[in-house]
C-alpha positions in Angstrom: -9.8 13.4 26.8 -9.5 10.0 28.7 -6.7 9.3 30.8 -5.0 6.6 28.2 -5.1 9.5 25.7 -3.4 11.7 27.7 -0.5 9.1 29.2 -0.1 8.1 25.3 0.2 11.6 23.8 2.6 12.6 27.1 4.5 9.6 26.2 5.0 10.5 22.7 5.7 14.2 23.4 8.4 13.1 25.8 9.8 10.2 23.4 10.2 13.1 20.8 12.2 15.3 23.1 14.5 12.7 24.4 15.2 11.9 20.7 16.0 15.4 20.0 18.6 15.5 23.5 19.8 11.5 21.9 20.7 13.8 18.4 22.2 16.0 20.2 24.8 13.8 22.2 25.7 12.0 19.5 26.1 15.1 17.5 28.4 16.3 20.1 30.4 12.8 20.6 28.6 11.5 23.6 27.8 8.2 22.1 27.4 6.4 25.5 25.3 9.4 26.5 23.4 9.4 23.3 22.7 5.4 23.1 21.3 6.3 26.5 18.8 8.7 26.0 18.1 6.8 22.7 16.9 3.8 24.7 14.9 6.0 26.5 13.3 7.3 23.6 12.6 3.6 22.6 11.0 3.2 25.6 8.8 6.3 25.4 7.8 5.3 22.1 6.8 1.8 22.3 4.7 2.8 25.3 3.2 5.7 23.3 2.2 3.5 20.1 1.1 0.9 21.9 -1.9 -1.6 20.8 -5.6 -1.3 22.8 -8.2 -2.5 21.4 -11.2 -0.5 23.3 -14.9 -2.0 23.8 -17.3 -1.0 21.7 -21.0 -0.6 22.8 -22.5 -3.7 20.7 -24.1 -2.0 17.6 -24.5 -5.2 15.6 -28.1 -4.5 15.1 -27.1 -1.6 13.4 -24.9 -2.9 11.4 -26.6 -5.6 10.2 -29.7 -3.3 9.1 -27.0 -1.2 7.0 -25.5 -4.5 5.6 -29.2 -5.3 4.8 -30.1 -2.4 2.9 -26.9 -2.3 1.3 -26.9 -5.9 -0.1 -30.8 -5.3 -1.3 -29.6 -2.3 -3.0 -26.7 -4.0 -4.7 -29.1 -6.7 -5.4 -32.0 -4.6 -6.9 -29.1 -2.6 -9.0 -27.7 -5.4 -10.9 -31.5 -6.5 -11.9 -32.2 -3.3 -13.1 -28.7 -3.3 -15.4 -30.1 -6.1 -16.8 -33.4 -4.6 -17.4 -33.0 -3.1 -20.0 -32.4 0.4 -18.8 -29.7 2.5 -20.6 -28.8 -1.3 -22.6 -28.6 -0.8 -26.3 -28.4 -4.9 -26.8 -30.4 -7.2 -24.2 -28.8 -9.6 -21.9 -28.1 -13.0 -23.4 -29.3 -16.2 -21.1 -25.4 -16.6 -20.4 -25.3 -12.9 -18.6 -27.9 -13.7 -16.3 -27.2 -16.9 -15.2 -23.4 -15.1 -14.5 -25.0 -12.1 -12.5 -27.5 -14.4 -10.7 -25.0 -16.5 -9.5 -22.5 -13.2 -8.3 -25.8 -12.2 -6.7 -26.6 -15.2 -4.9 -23.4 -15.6 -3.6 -23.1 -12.2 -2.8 -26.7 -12.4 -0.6 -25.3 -15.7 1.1 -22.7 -13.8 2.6 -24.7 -10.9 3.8 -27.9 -10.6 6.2 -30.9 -10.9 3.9 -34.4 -12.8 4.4 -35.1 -15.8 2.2 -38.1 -13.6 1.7 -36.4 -11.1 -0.4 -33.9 -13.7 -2.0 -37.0 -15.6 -3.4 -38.5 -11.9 -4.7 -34.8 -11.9 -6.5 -34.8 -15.6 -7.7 -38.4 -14.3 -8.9 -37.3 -11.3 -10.4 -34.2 -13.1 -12.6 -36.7 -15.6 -13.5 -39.1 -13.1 -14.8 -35.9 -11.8 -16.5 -34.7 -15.4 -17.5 -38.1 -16.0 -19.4 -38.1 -12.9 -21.4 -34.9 -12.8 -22.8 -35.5 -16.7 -23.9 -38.7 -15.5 -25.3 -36.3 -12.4 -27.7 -34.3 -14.8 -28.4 -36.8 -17.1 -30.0 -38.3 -14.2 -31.7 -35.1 -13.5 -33.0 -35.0 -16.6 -34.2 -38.2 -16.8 -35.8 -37.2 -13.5 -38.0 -34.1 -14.9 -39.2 -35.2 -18.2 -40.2 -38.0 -16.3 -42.2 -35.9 -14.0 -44.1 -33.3 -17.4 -45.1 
């Protein structure tokens, strides 16, 4: 336990008790008394809960390798819910072009390679083309049963 922790957790311990001696006085009629110890128990308190912001050792590599991975697999997710897999109706042009965009902007904002976003553009391409080329063969059936 560092030093800080200790002073702040004595503080607070203390700020407690004179709170408990403040109740007390006024409980008893003291009330000069009582606002006493209860400004002293502000004191202890505000001392106690104060604000430090402690130094961290820089683990921004880190974090940007798990912001990385994360944003691939959010990335690589929403293709494959579009794939087909556990869909009963395929995606219309519309859906794409709406989860390609949320993707995009989603990847702008996080630390990916234009490597990988080009392998995604590729990917909803590849996903673009087929669900034009359903919908034409939709089309085709239902102009041949009019």
């Amino acid at each position: 336990m560092t030093l800080d922790k200790f002073l702040r957790w004595f503080l607070f311990c203390a700020g407690i008790i004179t709170a408990i001696f403040a109740g007390y006085m006024f409980s008893s009629g003291k009330n000069d008394l009582g606002a006493a110890w209860l400004s002293v128990t502000v004191g202890f308190l505000c001392f106690a809960t104060r604000i430090k912001i402690e130094k961290k050792p820089d683990t921004s590599d880190d974090d940007s390798k798990d912001l990385h991975d994360m944003a691939v697999l959010i990335a690589e997710t929403a293709l494959m819910s579009l794939k087909n897999i556990g869909r009963t109706v395929p995606p219309g042009t519309k859906e794409v072009d709406q989860l390609e965009e949320k993707v995009n902007n989603f990847l702008d904002a996080m630390p990916v390679s234009s490597s990988e976003r080009e392998r995604f553009s590729e990917e909803f391409d590849r996903l673009r083309n087929r669900t034009r080329r359903n919908e034409g063969g939709r089309a085709i059936l239902r102009s041949a049963r009019l």
